[in-house]
N, C-alpha and C positions, 0 to 999 in steps of 0.2 A: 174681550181680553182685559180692560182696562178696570170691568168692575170687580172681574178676578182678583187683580193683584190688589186692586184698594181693600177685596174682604180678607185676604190672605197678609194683608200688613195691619189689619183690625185684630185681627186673631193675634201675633204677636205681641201688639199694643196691652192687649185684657183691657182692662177698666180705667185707664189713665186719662183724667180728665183734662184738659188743657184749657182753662176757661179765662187764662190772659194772653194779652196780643202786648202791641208795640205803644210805646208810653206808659203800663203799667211799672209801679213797684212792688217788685218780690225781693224777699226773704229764701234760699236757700242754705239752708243744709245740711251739708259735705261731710262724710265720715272719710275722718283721716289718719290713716296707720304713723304711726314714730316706734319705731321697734315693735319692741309687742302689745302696747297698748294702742287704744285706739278710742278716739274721741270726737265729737263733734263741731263743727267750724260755721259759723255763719256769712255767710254772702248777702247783703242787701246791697238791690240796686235798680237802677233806671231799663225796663227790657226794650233793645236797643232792634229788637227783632225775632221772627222764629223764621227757622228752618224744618221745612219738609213733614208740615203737619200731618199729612196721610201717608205715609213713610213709615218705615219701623225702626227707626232711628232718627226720631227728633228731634233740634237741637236749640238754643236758646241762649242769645247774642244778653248779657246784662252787664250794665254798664256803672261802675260807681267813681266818683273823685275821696280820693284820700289823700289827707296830708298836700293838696296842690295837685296829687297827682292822677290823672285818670287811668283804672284799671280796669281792663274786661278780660271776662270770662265766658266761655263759649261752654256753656252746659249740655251734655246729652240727657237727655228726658227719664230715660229708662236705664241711668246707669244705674248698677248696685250702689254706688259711690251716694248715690242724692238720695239721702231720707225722706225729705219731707219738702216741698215747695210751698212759701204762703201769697198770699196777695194782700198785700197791703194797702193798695193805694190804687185806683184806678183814673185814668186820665182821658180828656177826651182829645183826640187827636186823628190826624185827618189822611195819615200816610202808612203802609205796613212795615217802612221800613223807617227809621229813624236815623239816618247815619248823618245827617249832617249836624247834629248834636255833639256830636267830636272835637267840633271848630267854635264851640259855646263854651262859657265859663258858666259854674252852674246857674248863678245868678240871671246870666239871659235869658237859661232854660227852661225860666218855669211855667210849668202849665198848671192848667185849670183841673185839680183833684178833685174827687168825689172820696171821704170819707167812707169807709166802707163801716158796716155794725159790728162786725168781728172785730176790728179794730180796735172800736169804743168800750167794749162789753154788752152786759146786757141789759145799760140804762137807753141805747139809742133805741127808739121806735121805729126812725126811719131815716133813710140813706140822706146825709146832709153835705150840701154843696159849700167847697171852697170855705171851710173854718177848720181852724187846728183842733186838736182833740180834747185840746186842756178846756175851752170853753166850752167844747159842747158837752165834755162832763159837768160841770158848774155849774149850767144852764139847767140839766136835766134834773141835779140836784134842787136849785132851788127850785123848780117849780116841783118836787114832791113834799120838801120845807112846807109851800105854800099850799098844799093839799092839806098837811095832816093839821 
């Protein structure tokens, strides 16, 4: 009965890949009606958790500080509402759920990121640990300087 319902909540899913977990940073988004127009909103933030990955309504806890102040949003996966999910930043971390990060300033918070190649463009070669992006561009530049 059990592998029923998991192929029967596959089939609603279709193709939605879900290839981050807790500790990543994503990029969402949100299309948002104001009268008759309608335009697009960005959400980046810390994913603070998911909910009900083999379910046909998954959902996805992200977390960001603005202004001082912490704001989340509880995304559904498969709304019409979400264009586009990116991943930006992937973290290595040791728990599925992240919630004691609420009681952090972000400053405590920080974890150990992996660089991701999408990120950088298409001068990285290969996945680079814990450096901001501005040097590993620079890096990459001068060593083709130093090529030509």
């Amino acid at each position: 009965m059990e592998k029923k319902v998991i192929a029967f909540n596959k089939n609603l899913r279709g193709e939605n890949k879900m290839d981050f977990k807790a500790g990543d940073v994503v990029k969402i988004h949100l299309k948002i009606k104001e009268g008759e127009k309608q335009r697009l909103q960005m959400f980046e933030g810390l994913v603070l958790g998911v909910k009900g990955r083999q379910s046909s309504s998954p959902t996805l806890t992200v977390r960001k500080v603005s202004h001082g102040v912490g704001v989340e949003m509880i995304v559904p996966l498969l709304s019409k509402n979400v264009e586009k999910i990116e991943l930006v930043k992937k973290a290595k971390v040791r728990r599925a759920k992240l919630n004691y990060i609420r009681d952090l300033t972000p400053k405590q918070s920080r974890m150990k990121y992996k660089v991701l190649k999408e990120a950088i463009g298409e001068k990285a070669e290969k996945v680079i640990e814990e450096k901001p992006v501005e040097e590993v561009v620079e890096k990459e530049e001068k060593k083709e300087a130093e090529k030509k």
